[in-house]
Backbone as a printed PyTorch tensor [residue, N CA C, xyz], in Angstrom:
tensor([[[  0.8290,  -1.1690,   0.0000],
         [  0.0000,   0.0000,   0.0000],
         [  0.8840,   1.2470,   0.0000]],

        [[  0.7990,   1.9430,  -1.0500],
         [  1.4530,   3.6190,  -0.8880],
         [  0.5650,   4.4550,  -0.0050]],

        [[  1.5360,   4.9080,   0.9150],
         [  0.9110,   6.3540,   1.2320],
         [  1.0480,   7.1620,   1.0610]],

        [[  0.5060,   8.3580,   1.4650],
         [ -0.0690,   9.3950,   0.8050],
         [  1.2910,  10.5760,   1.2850]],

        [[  2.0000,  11.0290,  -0.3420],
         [  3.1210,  12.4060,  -0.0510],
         [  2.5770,  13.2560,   0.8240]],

        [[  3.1570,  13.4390,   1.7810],
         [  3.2570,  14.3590,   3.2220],
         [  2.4950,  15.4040,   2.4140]],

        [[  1.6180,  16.1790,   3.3290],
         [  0.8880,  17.8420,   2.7500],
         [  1.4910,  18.8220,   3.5700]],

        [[  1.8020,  19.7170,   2.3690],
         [  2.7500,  20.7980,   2.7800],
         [  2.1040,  21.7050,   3.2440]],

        [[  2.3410,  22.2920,   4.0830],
         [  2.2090,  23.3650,   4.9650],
         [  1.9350,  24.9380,   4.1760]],

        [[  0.5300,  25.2400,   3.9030],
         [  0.4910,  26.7440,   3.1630],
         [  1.5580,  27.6600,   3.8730]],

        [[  1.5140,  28.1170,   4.7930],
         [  2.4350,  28.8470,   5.6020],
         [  3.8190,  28.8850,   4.5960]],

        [[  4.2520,  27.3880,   4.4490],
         [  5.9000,  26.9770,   4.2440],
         [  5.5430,  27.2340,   2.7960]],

        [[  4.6800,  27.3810,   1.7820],
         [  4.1940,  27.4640,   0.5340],
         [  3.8240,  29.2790,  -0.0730]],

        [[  3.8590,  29.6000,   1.3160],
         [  3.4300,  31.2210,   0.4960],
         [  4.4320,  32.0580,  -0.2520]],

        [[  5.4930,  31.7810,   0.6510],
         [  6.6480,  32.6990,   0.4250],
         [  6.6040,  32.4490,  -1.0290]],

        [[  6.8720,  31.6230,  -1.6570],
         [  7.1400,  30.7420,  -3.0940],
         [  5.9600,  31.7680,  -3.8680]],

        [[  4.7070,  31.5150,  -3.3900],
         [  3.2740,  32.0910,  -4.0830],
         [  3.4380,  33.7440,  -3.9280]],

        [[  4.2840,  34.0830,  -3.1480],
         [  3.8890,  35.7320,  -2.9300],
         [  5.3860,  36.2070,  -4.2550]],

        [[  6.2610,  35.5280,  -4.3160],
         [  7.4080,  35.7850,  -4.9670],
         [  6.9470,  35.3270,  -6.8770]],

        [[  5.8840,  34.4770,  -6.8160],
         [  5.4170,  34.1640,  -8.3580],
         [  4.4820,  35.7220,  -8.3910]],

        [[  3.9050,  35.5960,  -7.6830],
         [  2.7340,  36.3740,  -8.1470],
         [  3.5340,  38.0900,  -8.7150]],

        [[  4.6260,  38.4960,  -7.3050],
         [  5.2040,  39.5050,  -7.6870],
         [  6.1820,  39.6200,  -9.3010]],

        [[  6.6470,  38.6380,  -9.1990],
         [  7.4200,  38.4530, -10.9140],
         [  6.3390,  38.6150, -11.5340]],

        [[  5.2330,  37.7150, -11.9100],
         [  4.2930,  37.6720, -12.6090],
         [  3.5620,  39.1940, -13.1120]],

        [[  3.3880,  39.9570, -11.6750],
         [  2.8480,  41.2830, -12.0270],
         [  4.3240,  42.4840, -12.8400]],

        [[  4.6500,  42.1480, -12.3120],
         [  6.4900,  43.1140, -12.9240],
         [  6.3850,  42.5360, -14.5310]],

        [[  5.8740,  41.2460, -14.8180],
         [  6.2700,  41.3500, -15.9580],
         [  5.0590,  41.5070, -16.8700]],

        [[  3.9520,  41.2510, -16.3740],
         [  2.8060,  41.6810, -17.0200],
         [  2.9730,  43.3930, -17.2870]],

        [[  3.3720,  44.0510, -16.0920],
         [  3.7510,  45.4400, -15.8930],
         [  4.5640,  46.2440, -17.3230]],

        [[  5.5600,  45.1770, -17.4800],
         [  6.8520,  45.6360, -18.0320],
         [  6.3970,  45.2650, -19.4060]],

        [[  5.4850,  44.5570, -20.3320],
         [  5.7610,  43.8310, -21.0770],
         [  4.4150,  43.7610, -22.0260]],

        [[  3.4360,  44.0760, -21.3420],
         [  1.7950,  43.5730, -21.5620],
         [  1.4240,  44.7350, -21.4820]],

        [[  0.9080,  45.4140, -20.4790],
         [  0.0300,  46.2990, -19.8070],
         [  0.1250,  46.9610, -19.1030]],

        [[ -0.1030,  48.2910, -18.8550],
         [  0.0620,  49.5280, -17.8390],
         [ -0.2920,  50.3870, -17.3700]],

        [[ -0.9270,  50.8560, -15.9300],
         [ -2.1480,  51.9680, -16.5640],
         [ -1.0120,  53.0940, -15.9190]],

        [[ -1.7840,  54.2590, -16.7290],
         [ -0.8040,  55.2790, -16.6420],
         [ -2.2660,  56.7170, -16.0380]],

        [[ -1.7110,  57.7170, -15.5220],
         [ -2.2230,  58.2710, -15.0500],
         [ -2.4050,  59.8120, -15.7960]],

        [[ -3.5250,  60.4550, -16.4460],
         [ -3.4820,  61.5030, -17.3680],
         [ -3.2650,  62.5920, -16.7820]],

        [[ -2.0470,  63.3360, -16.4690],
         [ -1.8150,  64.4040, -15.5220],
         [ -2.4550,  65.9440, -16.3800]],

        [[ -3.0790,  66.3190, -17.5390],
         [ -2.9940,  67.6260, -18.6110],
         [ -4.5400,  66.8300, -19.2220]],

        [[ -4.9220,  68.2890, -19.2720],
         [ -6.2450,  68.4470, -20.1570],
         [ -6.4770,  68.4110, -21.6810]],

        [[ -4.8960,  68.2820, -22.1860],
         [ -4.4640,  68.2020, -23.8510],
         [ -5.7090,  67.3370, -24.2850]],

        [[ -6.2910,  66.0220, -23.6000],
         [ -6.8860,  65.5800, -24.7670],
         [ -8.2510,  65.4100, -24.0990]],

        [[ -8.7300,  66.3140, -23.9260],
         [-10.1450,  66.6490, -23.6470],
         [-10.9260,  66.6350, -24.8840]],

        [[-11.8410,  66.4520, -24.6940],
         [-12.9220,  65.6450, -23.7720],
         [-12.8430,  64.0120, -23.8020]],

        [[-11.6140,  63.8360, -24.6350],
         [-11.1980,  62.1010, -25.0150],
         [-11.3060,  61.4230, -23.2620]],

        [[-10.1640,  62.2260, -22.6500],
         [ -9.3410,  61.9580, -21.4500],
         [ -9.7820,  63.4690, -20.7300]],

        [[-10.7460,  62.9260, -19.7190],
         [-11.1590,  64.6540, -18.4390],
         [-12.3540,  64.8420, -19.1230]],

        [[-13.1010,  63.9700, -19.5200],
         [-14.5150,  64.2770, -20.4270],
         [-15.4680,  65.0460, -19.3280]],

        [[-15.5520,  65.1230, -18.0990],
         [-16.9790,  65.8430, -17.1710],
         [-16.1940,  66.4550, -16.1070]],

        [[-16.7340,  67.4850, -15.9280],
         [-16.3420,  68.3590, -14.8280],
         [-15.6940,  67.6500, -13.6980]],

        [[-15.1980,  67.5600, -13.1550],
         [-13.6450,  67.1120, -12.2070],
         [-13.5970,  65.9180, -12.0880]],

        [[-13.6220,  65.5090, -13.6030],
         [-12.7480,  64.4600, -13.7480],
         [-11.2160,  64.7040, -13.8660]],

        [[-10.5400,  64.9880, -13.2090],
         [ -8.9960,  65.1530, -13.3550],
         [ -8.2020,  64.5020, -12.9430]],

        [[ -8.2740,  63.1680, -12.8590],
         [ -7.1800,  62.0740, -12.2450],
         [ -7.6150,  60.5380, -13.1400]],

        [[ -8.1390,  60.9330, -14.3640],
         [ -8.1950,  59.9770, -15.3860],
         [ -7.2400,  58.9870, -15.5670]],

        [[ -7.3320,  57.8900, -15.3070],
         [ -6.4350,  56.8250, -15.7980],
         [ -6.7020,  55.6560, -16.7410]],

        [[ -5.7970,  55.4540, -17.4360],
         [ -5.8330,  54.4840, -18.7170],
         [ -5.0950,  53.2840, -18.7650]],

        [[ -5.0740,  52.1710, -19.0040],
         [ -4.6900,  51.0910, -19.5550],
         [ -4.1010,  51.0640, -20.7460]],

        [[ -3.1930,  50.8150, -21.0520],
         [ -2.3490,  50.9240, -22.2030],
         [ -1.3850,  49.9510, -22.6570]],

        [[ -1.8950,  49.1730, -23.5250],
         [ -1.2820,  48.0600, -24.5280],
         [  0.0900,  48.3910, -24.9430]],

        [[  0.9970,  47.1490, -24.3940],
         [  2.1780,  47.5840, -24.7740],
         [  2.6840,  46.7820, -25.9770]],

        [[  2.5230,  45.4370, -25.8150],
         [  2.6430,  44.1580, -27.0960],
         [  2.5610,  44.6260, -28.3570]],

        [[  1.5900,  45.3760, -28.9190],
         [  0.9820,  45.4460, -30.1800],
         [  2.0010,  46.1710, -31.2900]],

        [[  3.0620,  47.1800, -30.5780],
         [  4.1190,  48.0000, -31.0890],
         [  4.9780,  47.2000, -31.4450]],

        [[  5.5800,  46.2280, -30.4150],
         [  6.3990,  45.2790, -31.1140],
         [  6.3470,  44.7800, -31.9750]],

        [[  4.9390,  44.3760, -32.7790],
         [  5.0540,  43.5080, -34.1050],
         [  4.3460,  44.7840, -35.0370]],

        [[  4.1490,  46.1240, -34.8110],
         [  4.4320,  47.0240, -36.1230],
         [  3.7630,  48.5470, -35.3980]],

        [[  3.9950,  49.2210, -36.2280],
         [  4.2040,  50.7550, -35.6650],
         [  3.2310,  51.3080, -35.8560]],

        [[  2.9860,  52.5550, -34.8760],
         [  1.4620,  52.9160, -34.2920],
         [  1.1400,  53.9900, -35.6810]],

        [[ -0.3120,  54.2810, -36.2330],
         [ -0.8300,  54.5840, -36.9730],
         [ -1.7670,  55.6770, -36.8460]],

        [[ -2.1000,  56.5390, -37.5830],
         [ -2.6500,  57.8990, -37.7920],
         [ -4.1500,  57.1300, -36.9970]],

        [[ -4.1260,  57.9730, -35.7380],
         [ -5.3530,  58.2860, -35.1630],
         [ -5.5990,  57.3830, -33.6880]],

        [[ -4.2110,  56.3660, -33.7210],
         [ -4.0460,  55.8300, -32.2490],
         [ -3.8670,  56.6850, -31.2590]],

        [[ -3.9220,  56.4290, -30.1970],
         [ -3.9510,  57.4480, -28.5420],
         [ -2.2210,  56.6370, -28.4480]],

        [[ -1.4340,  56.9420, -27.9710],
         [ -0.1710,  57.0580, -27.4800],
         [  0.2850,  57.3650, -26.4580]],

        [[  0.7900,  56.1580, -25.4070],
         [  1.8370,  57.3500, -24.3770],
         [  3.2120,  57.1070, -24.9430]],

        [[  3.6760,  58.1990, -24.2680],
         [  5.5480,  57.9520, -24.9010],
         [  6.4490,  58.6410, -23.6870]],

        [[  7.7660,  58.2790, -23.8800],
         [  8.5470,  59.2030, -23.2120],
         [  9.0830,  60.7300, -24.0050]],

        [[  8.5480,  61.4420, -23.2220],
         [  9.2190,  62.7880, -24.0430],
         [ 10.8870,  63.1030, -23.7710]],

        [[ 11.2280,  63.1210, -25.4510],
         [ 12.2450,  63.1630, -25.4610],
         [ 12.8890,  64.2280, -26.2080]],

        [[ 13.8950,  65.0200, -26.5780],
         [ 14.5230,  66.0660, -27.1670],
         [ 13.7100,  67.5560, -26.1830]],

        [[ 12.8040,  67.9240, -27.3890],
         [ 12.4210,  69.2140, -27.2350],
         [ 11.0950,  68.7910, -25.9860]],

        [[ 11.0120,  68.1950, -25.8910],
         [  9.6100,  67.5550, -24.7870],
         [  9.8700,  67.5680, -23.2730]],

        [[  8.9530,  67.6150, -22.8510],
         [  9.1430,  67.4020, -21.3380],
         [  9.2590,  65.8790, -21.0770]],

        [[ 10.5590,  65.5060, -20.0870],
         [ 11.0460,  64.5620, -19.7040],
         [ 10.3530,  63.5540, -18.8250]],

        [[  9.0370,  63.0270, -19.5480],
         [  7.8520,  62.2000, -18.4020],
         [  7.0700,  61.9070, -19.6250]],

        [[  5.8510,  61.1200, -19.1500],
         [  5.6450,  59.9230, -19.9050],
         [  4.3420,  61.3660, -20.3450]],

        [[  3.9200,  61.2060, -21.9650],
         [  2.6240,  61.8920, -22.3470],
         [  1.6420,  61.0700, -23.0490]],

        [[  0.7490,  61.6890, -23.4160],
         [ -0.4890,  60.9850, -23.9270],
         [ -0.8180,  61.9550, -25.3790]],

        [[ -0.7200,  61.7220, -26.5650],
         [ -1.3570,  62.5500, -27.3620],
         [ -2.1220,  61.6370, -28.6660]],

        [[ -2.4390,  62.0710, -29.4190],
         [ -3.1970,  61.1920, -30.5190],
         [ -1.8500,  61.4520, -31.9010]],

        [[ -2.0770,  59.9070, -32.6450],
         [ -0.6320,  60.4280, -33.6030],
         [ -2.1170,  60.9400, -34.7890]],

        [[ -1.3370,  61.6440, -35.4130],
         [ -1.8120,  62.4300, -36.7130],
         [ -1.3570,  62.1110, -37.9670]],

        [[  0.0670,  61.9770, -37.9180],
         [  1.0160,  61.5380, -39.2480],
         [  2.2330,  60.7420, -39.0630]],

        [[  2.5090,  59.8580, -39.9910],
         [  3.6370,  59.1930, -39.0770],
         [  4.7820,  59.0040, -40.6980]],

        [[  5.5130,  58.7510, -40.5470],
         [  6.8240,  58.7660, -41.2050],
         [  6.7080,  58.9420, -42.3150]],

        [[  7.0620,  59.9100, -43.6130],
         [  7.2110,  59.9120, -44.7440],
         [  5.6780,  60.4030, -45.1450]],

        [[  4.8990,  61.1220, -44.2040],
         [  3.5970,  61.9250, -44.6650],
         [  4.0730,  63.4980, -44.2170]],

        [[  3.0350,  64.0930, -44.9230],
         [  3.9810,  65.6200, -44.9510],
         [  2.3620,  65.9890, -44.3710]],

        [[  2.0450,  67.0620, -42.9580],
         [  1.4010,  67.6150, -42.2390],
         [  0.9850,  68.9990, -42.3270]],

        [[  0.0350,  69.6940, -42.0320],
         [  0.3950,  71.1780, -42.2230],
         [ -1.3480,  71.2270, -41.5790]],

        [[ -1.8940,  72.5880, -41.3340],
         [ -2.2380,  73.1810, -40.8860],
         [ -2.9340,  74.6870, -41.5700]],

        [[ -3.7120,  75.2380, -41.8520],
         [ -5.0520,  74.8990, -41.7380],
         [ -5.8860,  74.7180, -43.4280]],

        [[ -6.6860,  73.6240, -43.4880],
         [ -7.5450,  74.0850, -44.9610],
         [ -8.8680,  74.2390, -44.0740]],

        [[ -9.5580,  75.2220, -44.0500],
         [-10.4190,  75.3480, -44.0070],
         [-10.6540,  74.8110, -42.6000]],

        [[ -9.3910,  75.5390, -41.8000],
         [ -9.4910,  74.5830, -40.7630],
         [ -8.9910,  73.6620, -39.7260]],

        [[ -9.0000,  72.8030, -40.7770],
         [ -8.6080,  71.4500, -40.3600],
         [ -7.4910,  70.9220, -41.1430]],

        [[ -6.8790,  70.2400, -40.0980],
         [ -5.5070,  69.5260, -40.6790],
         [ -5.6740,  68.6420, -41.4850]],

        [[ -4.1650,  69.1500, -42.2350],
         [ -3.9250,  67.9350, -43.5670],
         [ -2.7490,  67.3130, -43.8750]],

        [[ -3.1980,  65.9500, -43.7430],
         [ -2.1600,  65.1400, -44.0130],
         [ -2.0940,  64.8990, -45.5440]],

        [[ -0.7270,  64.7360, -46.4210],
         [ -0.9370,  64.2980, -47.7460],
         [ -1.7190,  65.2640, -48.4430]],

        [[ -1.9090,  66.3530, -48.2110],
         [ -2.9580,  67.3090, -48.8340],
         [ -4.8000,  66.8880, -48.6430]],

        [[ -4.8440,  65.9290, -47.6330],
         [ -6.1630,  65.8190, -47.2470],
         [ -6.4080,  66.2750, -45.8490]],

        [[ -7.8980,  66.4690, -46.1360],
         [ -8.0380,  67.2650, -44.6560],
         [ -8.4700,  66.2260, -43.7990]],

        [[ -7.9310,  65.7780, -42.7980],
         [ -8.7700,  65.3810, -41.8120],
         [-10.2960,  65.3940, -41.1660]],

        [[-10.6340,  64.5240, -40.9720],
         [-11.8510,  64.4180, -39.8920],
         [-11.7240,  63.8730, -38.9260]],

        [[-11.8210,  65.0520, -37.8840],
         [-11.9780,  64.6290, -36.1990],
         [-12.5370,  65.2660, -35.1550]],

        [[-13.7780,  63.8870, -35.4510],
         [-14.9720,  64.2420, -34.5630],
         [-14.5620,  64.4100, -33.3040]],

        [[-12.9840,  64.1060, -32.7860],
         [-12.8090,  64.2800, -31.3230],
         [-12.4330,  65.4510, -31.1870]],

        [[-11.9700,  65.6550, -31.8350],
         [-11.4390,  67.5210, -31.1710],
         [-12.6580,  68.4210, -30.4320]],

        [[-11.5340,  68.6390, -29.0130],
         [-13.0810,  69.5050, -28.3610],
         [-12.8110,  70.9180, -28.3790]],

        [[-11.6010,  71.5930, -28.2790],
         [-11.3060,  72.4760, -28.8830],
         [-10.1310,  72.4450, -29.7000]],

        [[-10.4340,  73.9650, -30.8740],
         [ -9.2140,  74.4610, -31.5220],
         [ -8.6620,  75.0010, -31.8410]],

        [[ -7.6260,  75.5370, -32.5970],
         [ -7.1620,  76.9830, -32.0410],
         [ -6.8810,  76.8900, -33.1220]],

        [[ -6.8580,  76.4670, -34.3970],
         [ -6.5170,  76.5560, -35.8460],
         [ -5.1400,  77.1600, -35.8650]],

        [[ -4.8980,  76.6480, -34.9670],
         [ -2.9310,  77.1960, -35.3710],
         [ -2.0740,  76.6290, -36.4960]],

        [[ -1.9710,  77.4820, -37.6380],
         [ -1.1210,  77.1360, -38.8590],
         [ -0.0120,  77.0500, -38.6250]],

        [[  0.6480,  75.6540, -38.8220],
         [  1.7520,  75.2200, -39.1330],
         [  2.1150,  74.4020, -40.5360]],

        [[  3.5320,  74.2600, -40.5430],
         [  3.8470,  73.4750, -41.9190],
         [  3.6320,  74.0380, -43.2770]],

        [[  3.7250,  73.2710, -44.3500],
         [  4.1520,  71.9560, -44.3450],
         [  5.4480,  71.3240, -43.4270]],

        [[  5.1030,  70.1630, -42.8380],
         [  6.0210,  69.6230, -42.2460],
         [  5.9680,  68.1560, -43.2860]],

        [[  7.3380,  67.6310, -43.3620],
         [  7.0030,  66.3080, -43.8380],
         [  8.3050,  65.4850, -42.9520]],

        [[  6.9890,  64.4880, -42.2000],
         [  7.7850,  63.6340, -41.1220],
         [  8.3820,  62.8040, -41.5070]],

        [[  9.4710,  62.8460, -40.4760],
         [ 10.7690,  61.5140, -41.0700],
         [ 10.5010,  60.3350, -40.8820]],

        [[ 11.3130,  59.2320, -41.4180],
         [ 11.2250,  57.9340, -41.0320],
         [ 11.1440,  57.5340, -39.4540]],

        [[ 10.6970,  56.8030, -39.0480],
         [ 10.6200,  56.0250, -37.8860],
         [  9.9370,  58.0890, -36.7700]],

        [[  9.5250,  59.0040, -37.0290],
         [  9.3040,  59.5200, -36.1620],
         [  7.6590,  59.3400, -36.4710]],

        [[  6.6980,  60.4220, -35.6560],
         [  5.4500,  60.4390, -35.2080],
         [  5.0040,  61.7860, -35.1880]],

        [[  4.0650,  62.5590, -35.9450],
         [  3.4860,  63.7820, -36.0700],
         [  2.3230,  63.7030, -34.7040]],

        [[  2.4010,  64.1230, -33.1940],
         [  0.9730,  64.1840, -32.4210],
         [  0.6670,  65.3760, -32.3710]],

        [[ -0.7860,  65.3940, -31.6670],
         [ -1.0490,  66.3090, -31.8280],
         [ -2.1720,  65.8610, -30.2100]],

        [[ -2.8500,  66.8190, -28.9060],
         [ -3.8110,  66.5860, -28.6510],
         [ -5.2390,  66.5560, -28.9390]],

        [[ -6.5130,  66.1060, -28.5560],
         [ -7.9640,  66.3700, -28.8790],
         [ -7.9490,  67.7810, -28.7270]],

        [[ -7.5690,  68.5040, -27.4300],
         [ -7.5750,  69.6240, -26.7180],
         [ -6.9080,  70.2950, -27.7620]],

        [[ -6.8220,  70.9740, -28.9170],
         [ -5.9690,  71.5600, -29.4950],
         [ -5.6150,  72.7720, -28.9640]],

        [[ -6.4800,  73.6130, -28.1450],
         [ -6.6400,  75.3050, -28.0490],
         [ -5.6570,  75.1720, -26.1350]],

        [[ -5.7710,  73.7230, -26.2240],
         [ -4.8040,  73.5630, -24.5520],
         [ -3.4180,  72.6690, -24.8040]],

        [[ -3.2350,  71.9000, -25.7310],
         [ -2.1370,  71.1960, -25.6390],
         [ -0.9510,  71.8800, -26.8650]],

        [[ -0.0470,  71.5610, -26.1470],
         [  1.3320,  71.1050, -26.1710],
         [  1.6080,  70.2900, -26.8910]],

        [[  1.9530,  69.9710, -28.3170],
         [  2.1560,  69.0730, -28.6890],
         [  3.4510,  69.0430, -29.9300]],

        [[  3.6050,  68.3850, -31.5040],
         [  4.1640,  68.5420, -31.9230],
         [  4.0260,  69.9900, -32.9940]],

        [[  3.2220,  70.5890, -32.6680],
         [  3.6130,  72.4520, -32.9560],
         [  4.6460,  73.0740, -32.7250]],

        [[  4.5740,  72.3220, -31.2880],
         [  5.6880,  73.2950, -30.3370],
         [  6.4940,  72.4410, -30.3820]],

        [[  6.6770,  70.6340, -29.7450],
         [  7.8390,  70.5270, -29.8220],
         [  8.3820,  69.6850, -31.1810]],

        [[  7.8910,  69.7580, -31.9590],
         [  8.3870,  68.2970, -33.0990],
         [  7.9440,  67.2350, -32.9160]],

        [[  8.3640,  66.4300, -33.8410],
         [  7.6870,  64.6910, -34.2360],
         [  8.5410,  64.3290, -32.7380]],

        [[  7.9680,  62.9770, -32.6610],
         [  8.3440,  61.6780, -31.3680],
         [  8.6640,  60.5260, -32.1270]],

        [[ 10.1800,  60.3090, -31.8740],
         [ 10.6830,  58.8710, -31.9550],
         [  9.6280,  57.5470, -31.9350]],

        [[  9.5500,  57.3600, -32.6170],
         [  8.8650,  56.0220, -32.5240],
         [  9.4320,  55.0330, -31.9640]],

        [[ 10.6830,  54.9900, -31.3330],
         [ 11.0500,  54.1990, -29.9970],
         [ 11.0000,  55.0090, -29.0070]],

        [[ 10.4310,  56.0470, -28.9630],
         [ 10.0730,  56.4400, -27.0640],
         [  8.8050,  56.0340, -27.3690]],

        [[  7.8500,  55.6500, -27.6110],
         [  6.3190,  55.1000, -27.5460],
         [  6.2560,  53.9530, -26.5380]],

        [[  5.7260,  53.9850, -25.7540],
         [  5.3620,  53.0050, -24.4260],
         [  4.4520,  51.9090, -24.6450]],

        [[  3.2870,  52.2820, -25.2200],
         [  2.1090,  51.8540, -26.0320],
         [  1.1860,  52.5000, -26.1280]],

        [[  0.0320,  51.6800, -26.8230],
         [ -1.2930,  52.7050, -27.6270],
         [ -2.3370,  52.3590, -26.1970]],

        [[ -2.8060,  53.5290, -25.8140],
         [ -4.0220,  53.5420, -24.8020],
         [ -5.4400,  52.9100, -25.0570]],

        [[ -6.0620,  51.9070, -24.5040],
         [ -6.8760,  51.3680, -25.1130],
         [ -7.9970,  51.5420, -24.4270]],

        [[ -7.8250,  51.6040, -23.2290],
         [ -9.3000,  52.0660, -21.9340],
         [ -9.3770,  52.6900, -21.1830]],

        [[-10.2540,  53.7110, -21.0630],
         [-10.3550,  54.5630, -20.1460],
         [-10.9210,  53.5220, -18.5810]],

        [[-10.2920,  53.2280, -17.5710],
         [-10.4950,  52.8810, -16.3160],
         [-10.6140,  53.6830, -15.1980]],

        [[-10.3550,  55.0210, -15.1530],
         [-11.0710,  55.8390, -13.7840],
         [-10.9010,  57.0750, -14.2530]],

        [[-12.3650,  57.6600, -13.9930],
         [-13.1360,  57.0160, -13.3240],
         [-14.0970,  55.8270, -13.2710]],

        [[-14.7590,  55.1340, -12.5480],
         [-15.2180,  54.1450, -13.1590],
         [-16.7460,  54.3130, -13.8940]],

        [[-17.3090,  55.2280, -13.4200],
         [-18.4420,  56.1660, -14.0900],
         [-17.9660,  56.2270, -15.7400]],

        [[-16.7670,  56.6730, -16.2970],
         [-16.4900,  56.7870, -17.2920],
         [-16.0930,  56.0540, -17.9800]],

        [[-15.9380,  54.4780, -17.2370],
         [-15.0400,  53.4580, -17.7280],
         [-15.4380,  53.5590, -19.5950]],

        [[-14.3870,  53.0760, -20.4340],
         [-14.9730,  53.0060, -22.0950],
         [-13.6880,  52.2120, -22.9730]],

        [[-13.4160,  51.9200, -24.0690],
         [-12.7430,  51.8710, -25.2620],
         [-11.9570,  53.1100, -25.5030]],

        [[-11.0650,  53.1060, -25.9300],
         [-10.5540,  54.9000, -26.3620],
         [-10.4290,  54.1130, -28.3300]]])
């Protein structure tokens, strides 16, 4: 008759379970997924949509960059780098490598000599710029908030290796939870 392997002691078993779980989250963290916290009103009413909402946070896909590069009209965080402030931002890309940008027809921005449509913009300030025509591997953004953000007007295109990943859900508040 076999008997039965000794039962281990949860106690003597956690340490092991508290040390998986922590790797596990670090690398989901590092690798997968991240929520990041929207500190600027740049992309209003996308991100800060109702009166004091101001501590908006997002979930943001990191995987999807690795197998190919983010595209006219994704949400973005990145690290700001060169002319940018040195911390992680959020803006929408507009144009991305080897499209030429500019500012205003009637308006509204144009990529390629077409004008855009974007139903998100909550304000705008029709600020004429360009023609710009963006380089390889960089990123033309721009915020929803046009008449409040900071973006590549002022500082230039974004490396397409400072990109963190594309923002995919709005998670707090939870009133606002959505898709971006």
């Amino acid at each position: 008759m076999t008997s039965a392997p000794p039962k281990k002691s949860f106690f003597r078993e956690l340490p092991f379970l508290l040390v998986t779980a922590v790797v596990l989250a670090l690398l989901i963290r590092t690798f997968v997924v991240q929520s990041f916290y929207i500190p600027s009103g740049s992309m209003e009413k996308t991100l800060h949509g109702c009166e004091d909402c101001t501590r908006d946070r997002v979930l943001v896909e990191k995987l999807g960059y690795h197998l190919g590069d983010p595209e006219a009209g994704d949400i973005i965080v990145f690290h700001g780098t060169g002319d940018w402030p040195r911390e992680d931002l959020i803006k929408r890309v507009i144009a991305v490598g080897g499209q030429t940008v500019e500012c205003c027809d009637e308006g509204r921005v144009t990529v390629d000599g077409k004008p855009l449509n974007e139903p998100y913009i909550f304000e705008d300030d029709h600020r004429s710029f360009g023609p710009v025509k963006i380089p390889e591997g960089m990123l033309w953004v721009m915020g929803d908030h046009r008449g409040g953000s900071s973006d590549s007007r002022d500082n230039g295109p974004v490396p397409v290796d400072s990109v963190v990943g594309q923002a995919r859900v709005l998670i707090w508040p939870i009133p606002r939870w959505d898709w971006l």
